[in-house]
C-alpha positions in Angstrom: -17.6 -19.7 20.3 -19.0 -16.8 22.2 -20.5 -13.4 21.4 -17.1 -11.8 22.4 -15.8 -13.5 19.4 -16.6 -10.5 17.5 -15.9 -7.6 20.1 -12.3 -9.4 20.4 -11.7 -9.3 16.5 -12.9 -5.8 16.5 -10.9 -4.7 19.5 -8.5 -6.1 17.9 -8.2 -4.2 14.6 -8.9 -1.0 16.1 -5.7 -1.3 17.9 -4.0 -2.3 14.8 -5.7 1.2 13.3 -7.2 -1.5 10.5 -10.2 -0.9 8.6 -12.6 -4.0 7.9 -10.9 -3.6 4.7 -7.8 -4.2 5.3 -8.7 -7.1 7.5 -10.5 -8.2 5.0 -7.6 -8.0 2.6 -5.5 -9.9 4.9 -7.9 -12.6 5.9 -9.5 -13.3 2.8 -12.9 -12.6 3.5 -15.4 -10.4 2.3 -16.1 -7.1 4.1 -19.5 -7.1 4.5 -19.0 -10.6 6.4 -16.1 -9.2 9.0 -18.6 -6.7 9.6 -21.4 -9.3 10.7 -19.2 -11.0 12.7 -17.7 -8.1 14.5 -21.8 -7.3 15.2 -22.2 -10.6 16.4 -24.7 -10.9 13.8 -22.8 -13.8 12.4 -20.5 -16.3 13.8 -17.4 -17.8 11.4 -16.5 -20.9 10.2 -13.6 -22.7 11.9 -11.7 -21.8 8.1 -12.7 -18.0 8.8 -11.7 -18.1 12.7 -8.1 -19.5 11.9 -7.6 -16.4 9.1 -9.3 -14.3 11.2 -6.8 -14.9 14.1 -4.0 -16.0 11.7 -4.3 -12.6 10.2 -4.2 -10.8 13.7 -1.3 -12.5 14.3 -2.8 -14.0 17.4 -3.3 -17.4 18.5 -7.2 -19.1 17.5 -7.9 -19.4 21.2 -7.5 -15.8 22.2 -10.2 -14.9 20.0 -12.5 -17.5 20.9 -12.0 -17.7 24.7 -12.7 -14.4 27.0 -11.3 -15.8 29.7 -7.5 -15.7 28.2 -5.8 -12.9 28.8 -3.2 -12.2 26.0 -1.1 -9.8 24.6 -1.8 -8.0 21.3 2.0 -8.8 19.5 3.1 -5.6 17.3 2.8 -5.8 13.4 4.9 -4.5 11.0 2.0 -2.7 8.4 4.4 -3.9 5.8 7.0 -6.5 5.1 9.1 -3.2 3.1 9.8 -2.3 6.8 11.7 -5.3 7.4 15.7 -5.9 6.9 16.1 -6.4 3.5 17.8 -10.0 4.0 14.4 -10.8 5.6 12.3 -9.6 3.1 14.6 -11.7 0.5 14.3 -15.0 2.9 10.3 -14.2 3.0 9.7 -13.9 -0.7 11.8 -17.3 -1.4 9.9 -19.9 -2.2 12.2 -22.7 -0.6 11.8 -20.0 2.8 7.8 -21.5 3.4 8.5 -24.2 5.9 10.8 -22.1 7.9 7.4 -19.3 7.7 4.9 -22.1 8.7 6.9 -23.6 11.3 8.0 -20.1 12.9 3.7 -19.0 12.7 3.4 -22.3 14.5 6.3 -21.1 17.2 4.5 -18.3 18.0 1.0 -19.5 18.7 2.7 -21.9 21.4 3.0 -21.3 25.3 6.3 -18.7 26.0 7.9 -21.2 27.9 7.5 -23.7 24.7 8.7 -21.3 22.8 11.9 -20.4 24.4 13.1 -23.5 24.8 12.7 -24.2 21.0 14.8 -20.8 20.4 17.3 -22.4 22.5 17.1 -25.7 20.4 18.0 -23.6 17.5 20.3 -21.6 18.6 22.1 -25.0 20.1 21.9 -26.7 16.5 23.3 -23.8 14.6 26.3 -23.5 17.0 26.8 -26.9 16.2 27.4 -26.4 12.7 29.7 -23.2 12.8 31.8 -25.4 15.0 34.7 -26.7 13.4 33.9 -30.4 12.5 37.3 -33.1 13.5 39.5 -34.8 11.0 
């Protein structure tokens, strides 16, 4: 971990119009603490890195590596903005692998990805398909 480590996570929640607070809120750590390490006055603990880019909604590496190139993905500020079958499917409790393994999804290479998309899509098709007698 680098010094950019903290001009990345600020850069970052600047373009997500956040306040330390709210990433703070989101993350799970104290304030005062974002605000060291988005100084570079502090660096975080591999626990605070993963919220940190967990929160950001952007893969661990991203943050820690200035040589990666990404794309900042766009956030809903609230899950009320979603459909309201997703919002249902989000606060079931049943619904958390499908939430872990989807976060997972989306840290991985677009090509990996993809083809898991198409995995899915290819299995569900299977099952709307009427089964032979």
């Amino acid at each position: 971990m680098n010094e950019s480590f903290g001009t990345r996570v600020r850069a970052l929640r600047l373009q997500r119009r956040w306040s330390q607070q709210e990433l703070s809120l989101r993350a799970g750590i104290s304030t005062p603490h974002i605000s060291s390490i988005e100084r570079s006055k502090r660096f975080p603990s591999l626990e605070y890195a993963i919220r940190l880019a967990d929160s950001l909604g952007i893969p661990l590496n991203s943050l820690c590596d200035e040589d990666i190139d990404f794309k900042v993905p766009k956030m809903k500020s609230s899950p009320e903005e979603l459909p309201l079958h997703l919002q249902n499917f989000i606060l079931n409790e049943a619904s958390f692998p499908y939430l872990e393994a989807a976060h997972r999804m989306s840290t991985l290479p677009k090509e990996d990805s993809q083809f898991l998309a198409m995995m899915i899509e290819l299995l569900s098709q299977k099952r709307r398909l009427p089964q032979p007698t």
